[in-house]
ChimeraX commands (.cxc) that place a marker at each C-alpha (Angstrom):
marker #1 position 0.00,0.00,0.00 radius 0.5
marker #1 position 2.96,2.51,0.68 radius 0.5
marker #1 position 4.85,1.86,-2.19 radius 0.5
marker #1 position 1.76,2.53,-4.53 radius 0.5
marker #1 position 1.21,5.99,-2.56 radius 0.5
marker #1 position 4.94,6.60,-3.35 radius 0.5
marker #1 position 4.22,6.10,-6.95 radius 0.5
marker #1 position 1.25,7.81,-7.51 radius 0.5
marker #1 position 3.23,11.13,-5.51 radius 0.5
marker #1 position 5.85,10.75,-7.75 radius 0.5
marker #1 position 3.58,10.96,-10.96 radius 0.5
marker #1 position 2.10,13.48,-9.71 radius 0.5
marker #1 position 5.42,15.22,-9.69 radius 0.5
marker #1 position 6.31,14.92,-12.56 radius 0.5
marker #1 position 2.79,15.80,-14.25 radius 0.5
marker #1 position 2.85,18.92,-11.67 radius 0.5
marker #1 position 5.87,19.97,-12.90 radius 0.5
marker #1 position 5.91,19.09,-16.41 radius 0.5
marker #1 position 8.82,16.75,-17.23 radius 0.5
marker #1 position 8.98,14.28,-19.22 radius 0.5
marker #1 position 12.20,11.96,-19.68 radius 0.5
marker #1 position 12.46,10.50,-23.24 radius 0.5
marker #1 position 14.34,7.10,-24.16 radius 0.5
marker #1 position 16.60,8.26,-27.62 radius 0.5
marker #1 position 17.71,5.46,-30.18 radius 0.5
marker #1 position 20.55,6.29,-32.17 radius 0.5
marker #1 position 21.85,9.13,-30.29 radius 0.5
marker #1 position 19.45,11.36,-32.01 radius 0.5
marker #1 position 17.05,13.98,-30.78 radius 0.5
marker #1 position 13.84,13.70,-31.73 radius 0.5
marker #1 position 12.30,16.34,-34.55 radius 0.5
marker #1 position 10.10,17.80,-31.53 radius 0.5
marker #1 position 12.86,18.38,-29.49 radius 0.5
marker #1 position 15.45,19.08,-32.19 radius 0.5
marker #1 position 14.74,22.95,-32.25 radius 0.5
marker #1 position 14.97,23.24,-28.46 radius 0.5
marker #1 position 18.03,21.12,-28.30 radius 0.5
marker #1 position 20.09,23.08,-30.23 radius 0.5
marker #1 position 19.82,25.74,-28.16 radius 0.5
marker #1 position 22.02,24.10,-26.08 radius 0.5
marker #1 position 24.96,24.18,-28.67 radius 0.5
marker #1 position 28.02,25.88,-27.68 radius 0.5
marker #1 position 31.18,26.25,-25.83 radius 0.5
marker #1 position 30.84,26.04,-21.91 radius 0.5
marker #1 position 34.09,27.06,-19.85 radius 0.5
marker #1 position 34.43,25.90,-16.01 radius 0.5
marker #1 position 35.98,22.80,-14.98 radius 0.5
marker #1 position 35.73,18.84,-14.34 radius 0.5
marker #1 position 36.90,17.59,-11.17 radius 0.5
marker #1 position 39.00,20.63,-10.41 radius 0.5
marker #1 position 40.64,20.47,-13.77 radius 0.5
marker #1 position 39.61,23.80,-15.96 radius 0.5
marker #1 position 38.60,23.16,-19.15 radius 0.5
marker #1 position 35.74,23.67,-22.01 radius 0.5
marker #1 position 33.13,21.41,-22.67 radius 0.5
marker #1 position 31.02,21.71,-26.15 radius 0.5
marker #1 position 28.15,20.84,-27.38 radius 0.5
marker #1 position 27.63,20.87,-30.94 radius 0.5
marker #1 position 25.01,18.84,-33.52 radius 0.5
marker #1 position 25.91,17.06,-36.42 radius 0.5
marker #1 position 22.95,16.97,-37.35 radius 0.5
marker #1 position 20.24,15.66,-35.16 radius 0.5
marker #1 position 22.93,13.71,-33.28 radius 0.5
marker #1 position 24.00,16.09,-30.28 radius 0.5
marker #1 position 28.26,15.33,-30.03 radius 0.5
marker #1 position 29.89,16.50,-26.81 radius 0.5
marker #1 position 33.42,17.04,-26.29 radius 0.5
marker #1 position 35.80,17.81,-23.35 radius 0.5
marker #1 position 39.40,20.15,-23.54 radius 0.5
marker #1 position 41.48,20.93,-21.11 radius 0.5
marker #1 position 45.21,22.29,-21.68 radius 0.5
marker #1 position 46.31,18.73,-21.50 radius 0.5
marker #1 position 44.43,17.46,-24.06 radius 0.5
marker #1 position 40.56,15.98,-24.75 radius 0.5
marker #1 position 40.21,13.13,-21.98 radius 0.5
marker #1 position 37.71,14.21,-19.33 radius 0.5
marker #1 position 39.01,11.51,-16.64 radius 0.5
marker #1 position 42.76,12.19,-17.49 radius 0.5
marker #1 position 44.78,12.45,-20.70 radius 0.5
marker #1 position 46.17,7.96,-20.27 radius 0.5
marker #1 position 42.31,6.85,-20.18 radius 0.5
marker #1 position 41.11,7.93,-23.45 radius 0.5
marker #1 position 37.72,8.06,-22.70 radius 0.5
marker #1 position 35.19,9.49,-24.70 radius 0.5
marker #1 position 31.47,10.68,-24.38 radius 0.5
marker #1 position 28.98,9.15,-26.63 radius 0.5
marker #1 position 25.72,9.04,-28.32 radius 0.5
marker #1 position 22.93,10.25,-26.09 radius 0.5
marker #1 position 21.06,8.03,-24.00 radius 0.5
marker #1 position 18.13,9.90,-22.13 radius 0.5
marker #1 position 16.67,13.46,-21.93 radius 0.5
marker #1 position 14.62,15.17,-19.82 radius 0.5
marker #1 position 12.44,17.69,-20.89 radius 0.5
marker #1 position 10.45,20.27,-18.68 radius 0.5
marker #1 position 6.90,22.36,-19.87 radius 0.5
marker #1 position 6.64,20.09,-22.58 radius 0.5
marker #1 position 2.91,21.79,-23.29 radius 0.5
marker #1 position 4.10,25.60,-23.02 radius 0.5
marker #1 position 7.44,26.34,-23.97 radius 0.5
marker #1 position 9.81,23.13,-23.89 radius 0.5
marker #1 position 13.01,23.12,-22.20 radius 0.5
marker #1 position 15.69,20.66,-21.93 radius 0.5
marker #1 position 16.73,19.84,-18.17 radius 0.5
marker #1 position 19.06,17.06,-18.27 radius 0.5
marker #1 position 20.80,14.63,-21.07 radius 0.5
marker #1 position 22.59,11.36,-20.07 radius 0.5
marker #1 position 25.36,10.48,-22.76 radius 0.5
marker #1 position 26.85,6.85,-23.19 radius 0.5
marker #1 position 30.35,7.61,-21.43 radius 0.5
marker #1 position 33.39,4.86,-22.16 radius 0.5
marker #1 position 36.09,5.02,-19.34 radius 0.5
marker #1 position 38.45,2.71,-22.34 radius 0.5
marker #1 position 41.67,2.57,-20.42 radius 0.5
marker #1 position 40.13,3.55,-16.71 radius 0.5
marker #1 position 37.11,1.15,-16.69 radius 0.5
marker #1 position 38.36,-0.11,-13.45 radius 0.5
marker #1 position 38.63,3.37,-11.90 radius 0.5
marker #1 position 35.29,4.75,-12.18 radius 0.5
marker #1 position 31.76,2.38,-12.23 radius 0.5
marker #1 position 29.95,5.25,-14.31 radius 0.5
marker #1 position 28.60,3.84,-17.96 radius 0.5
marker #1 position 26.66,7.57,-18.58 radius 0.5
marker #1 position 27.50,10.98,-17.75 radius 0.5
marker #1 position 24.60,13.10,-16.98 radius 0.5
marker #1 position 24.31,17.23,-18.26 radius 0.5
marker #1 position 21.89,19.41,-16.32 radius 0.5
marker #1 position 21.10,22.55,-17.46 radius 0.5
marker #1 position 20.18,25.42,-15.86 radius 0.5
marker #1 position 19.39,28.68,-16.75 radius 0.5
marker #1 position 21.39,31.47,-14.29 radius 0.5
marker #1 position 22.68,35.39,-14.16 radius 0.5
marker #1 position 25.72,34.32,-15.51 radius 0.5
marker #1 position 24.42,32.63,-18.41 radius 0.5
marker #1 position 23.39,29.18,-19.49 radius 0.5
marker #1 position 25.06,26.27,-16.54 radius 0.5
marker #1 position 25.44,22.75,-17.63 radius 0.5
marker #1 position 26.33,20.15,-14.78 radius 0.5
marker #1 position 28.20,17.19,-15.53 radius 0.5
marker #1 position 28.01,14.24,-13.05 radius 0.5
marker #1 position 29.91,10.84,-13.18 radius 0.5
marker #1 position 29.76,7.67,-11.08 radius 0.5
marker #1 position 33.06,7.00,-9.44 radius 0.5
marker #1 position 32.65,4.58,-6.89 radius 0.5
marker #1 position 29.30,2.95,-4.88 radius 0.5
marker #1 position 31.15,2.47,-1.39 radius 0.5
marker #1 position 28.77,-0.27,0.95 radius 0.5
marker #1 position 28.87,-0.02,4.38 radius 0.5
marker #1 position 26.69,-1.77,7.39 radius 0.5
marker #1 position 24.75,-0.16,9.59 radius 0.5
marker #1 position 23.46,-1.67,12.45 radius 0.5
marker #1 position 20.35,-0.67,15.68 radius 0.5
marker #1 position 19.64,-2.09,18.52 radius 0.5
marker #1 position 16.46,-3.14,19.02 radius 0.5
marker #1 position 15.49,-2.91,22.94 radius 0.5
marker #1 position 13.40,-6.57,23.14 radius 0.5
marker #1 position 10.77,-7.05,25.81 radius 0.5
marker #1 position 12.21,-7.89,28.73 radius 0.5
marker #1 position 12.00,-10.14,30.85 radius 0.5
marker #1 position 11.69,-12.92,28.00 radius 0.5
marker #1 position 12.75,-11.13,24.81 radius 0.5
marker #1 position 16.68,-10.03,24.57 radius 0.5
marker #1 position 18.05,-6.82,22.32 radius 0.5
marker #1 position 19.11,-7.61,19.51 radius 0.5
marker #1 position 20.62,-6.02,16.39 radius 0.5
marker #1 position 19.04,-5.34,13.22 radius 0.5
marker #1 position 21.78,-4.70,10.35 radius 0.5
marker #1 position 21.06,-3.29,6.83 radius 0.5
marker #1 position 23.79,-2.28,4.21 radius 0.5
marker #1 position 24.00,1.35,2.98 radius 0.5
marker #1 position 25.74,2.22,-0.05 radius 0.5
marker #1 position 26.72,5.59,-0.53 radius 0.5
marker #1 position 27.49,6.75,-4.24 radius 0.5
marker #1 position 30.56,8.97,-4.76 radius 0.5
marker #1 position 30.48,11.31,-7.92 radius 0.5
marker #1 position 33.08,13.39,-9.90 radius 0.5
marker #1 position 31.57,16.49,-10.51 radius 0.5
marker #1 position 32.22,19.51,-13.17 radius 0.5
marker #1 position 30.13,23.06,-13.80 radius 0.5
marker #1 position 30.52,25.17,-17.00 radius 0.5
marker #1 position 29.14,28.39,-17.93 radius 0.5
marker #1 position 28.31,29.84,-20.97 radius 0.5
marker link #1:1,2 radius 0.2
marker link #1:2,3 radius 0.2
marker link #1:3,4 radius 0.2
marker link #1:4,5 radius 0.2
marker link #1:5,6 radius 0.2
marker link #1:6,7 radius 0.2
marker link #1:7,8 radius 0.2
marker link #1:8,9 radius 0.2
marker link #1:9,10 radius 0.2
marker link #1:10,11 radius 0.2
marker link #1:11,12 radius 0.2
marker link #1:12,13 radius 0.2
marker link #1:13,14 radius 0.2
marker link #1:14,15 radius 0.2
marker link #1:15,16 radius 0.2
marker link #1:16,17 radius 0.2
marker link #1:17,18 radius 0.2
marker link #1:18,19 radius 0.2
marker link #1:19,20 radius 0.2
marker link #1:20,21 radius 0.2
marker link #1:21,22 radius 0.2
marker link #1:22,23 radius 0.2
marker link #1:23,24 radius 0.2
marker link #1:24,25 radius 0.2
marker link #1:25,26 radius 0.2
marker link #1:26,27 radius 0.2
marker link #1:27,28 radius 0.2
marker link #1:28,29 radius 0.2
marker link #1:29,30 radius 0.2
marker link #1:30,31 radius 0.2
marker link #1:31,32 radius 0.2
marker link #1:32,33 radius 0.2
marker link #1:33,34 radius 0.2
marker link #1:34,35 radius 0.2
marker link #1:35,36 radius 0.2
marker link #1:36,37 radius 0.2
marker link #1:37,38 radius 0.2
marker link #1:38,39 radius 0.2
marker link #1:39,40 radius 0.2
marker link #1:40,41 radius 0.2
marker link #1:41,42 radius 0.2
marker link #1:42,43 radius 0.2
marker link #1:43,44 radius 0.2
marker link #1:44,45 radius 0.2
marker link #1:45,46 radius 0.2
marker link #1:46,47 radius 0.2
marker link #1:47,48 radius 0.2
marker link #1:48,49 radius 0.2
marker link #1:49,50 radius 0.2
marker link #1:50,51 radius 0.2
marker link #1:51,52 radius 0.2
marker link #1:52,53 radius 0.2
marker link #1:53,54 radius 0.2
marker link #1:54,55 radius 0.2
marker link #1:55,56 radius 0.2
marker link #1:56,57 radius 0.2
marker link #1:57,58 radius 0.2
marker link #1:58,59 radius 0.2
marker link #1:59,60 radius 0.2
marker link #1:60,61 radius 0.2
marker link #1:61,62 radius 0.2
marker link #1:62,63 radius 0.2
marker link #1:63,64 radius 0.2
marker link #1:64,65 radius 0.2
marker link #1:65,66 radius 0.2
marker link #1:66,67 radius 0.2
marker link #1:67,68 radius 0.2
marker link #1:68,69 radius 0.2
marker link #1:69,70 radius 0.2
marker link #1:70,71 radius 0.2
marker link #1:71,72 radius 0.2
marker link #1:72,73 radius 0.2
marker link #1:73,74 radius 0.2
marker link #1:74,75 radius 0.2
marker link #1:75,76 radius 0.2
marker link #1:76,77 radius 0.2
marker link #1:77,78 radius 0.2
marker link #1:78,79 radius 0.2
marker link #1:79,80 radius 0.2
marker link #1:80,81 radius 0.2
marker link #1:81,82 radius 0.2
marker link #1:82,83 radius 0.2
marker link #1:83,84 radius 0.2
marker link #1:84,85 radius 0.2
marker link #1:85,86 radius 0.2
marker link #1:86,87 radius 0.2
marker link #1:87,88 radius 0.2
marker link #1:88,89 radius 0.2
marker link #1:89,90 radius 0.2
marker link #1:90,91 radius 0.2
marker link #1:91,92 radius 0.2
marker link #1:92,93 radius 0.2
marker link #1:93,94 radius 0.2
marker link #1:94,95 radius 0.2
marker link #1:95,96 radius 0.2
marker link #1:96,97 radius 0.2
marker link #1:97,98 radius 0.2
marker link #1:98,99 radius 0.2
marker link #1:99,100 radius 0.2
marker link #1:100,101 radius 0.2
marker link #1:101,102 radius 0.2
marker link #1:102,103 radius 0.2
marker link #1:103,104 radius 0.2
marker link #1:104,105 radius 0.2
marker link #1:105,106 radius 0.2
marker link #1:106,107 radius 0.2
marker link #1:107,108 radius 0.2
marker link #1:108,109 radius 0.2
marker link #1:109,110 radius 0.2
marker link #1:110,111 radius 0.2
marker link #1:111,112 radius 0.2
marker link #1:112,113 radius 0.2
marker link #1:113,114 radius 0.2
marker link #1:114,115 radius 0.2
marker link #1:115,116 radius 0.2
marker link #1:116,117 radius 0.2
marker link #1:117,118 radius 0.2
marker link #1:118,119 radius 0.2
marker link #1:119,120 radius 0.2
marker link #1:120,121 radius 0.2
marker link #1:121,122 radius 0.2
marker link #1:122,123 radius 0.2
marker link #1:123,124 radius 0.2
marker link #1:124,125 radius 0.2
marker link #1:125,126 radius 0.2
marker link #1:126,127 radius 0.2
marker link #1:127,128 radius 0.2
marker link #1:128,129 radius 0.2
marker link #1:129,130 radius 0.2
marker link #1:130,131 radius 0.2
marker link #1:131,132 radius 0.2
marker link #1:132,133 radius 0.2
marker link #1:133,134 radius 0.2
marker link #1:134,135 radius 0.2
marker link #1:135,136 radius 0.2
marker link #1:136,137 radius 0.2
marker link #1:137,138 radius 0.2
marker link #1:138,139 radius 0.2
marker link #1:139,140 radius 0.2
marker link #1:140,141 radius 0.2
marker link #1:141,142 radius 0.2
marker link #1:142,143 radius 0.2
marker link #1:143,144 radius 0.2
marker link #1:144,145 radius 0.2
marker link #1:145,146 radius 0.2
marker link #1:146,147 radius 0.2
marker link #1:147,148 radius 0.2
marker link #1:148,149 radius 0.2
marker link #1:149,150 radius 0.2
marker link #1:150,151 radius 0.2
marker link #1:151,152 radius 0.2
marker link #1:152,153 radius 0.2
marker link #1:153,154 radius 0.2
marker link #1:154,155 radius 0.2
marker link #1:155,156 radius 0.2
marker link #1:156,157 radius 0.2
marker link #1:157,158 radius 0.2
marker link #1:158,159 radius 0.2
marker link #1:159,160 radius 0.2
marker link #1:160,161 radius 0.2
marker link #1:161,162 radius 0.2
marker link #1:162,163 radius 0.2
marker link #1:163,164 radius 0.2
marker link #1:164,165 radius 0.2
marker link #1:165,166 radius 0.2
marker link #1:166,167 radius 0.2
marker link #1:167,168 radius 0.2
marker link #1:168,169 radius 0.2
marker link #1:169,170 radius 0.2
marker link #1:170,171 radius 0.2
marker link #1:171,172 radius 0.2
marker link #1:172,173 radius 0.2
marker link #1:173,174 radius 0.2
marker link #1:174,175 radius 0.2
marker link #1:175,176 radius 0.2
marker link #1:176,177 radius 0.2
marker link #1:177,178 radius 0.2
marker link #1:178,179 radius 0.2
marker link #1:179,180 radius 0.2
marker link #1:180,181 radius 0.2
view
């Protein structure tokens, strides 16, 4: 019964507050999006896990192609991984009815020569409109770390001990990066 209360909150959400997160095939934006998209399109400056750098969006095109630079070269994880962002995945999209807006983007992300340094298999973009100009977010699944965490659970004394009730927790760590535009 809770869970379905859950569900039905969350849908009601989303249809409060417009989104609507579209599955893409091919890496390609939909027509109805396409216009909206490209908007997007441009050269971001900021940095990626404390490294500066630019990050740009451009469209060849309705196939949205993002790439990373930094003075080292084009690998967003570091310059020996070779890793590469690739065709999108997922986007969000908020006041679908009104005037459409693209929140977030998930990209296919290969980690080629650092697969066993970070879990992520996407890389996310959020964008956000500020004072300072268009923001994209980037986020990126390092690590999931797992740790127990136990109560105590008083009993009923005089016949029913404590005892201990344990439940693993895992905690995702990110790498993070914010560009402006």
């Amino acid at each position: 019964m809770k869970l379905s209360k859950v569900l039905l909150s969350a849908l009601a959400l989303a249809f409060v507050a417009g989104c609507k997160t579209v599955d893409i095939k091919d890496g390609r934006v939909p027509t109805q999006y396409l216009s909206h998209a490209k908007k997007l399109a441009g050269t971001y400056k900021g940095e990626f896990n404390g490294v500066p750098g630019t990050l740009t969006i451009a469209f060849n095109g309705n196939k949205p192609v993002v790439t990373y630079q930094n003075r080292n070269g084009t690998d967003i994880l570091n310059n020996n991984c070779h890793s590469q962002i690739g065709d999108l995945l997922q986007v969000t999209v908020k006041n679908e009815k009104k005037k459409p807006e693209v929140s977030n983007a998930v990209f296919d992300f290969e980690a080629m020569g650092c697969a066993l340094l970070v879990r992520g298999r996407d890389i996310s973009l959020s964008f956000k409109e500020t004072d300072k100009g268009l923001r994209v977010s980037l986020t990126l699944l390092k690590d999931v770390y797992q740790r127990e965490v136990c109560r105590v659970i008083p009993g009923n004394p005089p016949h029913v001990p404590p005892s201990h009730q344990c439940t693993w927790q895992q905690d995702p760590i990110y790498l993070y990066g914010r560009f402006v535009r």
